[in-house]
N, C-alpha and C positions, 0 to 999 in steps of 0.2 A: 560500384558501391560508394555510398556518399557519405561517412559517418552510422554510428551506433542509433541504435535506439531507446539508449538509455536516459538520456538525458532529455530527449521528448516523451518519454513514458513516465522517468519522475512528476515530469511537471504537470503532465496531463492527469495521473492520478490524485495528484495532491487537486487540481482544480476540478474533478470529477468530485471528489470527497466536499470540499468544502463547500461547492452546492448544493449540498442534501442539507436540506433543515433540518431534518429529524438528527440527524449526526448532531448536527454543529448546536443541537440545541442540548446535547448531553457533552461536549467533550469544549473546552476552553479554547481549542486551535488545533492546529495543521501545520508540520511544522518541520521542514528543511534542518536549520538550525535555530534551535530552543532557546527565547530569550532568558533574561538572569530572571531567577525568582517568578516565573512561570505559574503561575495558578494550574492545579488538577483537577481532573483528565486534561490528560491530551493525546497526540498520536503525533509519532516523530515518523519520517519515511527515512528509512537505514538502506543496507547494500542493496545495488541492482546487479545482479548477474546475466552475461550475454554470451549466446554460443549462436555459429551459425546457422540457417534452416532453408536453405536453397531446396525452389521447387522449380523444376525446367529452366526456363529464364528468368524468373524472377529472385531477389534478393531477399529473406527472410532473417527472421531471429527468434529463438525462444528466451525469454530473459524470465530471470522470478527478479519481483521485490518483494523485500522485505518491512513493512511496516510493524510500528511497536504503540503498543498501546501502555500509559504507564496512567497509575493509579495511588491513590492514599486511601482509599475507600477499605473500611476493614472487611477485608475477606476478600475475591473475588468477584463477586455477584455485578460490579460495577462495570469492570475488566469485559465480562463474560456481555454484557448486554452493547459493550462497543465491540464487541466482536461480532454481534450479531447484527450490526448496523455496517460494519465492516463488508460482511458476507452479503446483506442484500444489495448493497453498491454495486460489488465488485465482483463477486465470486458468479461463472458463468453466464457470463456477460460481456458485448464490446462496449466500447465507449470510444470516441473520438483522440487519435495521437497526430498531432499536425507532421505532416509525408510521410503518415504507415495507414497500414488497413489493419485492424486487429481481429484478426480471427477467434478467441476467445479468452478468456480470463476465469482461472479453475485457481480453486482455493485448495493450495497445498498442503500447510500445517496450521498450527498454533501453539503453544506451551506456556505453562502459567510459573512467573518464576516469580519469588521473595526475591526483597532485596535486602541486600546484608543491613541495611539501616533498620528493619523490621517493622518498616511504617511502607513503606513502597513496593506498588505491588505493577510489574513489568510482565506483559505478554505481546511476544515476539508473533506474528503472521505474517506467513509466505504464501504468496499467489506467484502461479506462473502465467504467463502473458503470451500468446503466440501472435506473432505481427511481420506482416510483409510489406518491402520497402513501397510505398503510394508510386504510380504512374503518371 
């Protein structure tokens, strides 16, 4: 085993995302860490979790990430249509991780939360990812 797949699966989702037009033509960026004073929408990519998923001889992983979408748009409805740009990206579908093969990518949650400032509106999605170490 040669390292995680976390840190090629962040980077490879954030560069899958931000070449979608249709995204990037509703959400301000993509975004590791969030520069100061940030224009809204945008999408931050948050924790990656990794367990192992060995199949015969090969090296596996299922990891989720978490992606967050945050908002000032009053209500939802803003939130809800980057999530649906979210899901046809990502959800049940491979995409390219440099020395994995990804077996598929399945949309786990999502949750709409207020933020205590009562203008920001933050929703959390989790996708799981299954990827085996490249030959």
């Amino acid at each position: 085993m040669s390292g995680s797949a976390f840190w090629a699966l962040q980077t490879a989702v954030r560069t899958h995302l931000i070449a979608d037009a249709a995204l990037m033509a509703k959400v301000k960026g993509v975004f590791d860490a969030v520069p100061n004073d940030q224009a809204f929408p945008y999408v931050t990519i948050g924790d990656v979790t990794s367990v192992p998923n060995r199949t015969f001889d090969r090296f596996g992983e299922e990891c989720t990430i978490t992606l967050h979408i945050w908002s000032r748009y009053a209500g939802f409805k803003e939130s809800a249509e980057i999530l649906d740009h979210l899901n046809r990206i990502l959800a049940d579908t491979v995409f390219p991780v440099p020395g994995w093969e990804v077996e598929g990518c399945y949309y786990d949650f999502s949750e709409t939360i207020r933020d205590p400032d009562g203008v920001t509106r933050h929703v959390p999605v989790r996708y799981r990812v299954k990827l085996q170490k490249g030959e």
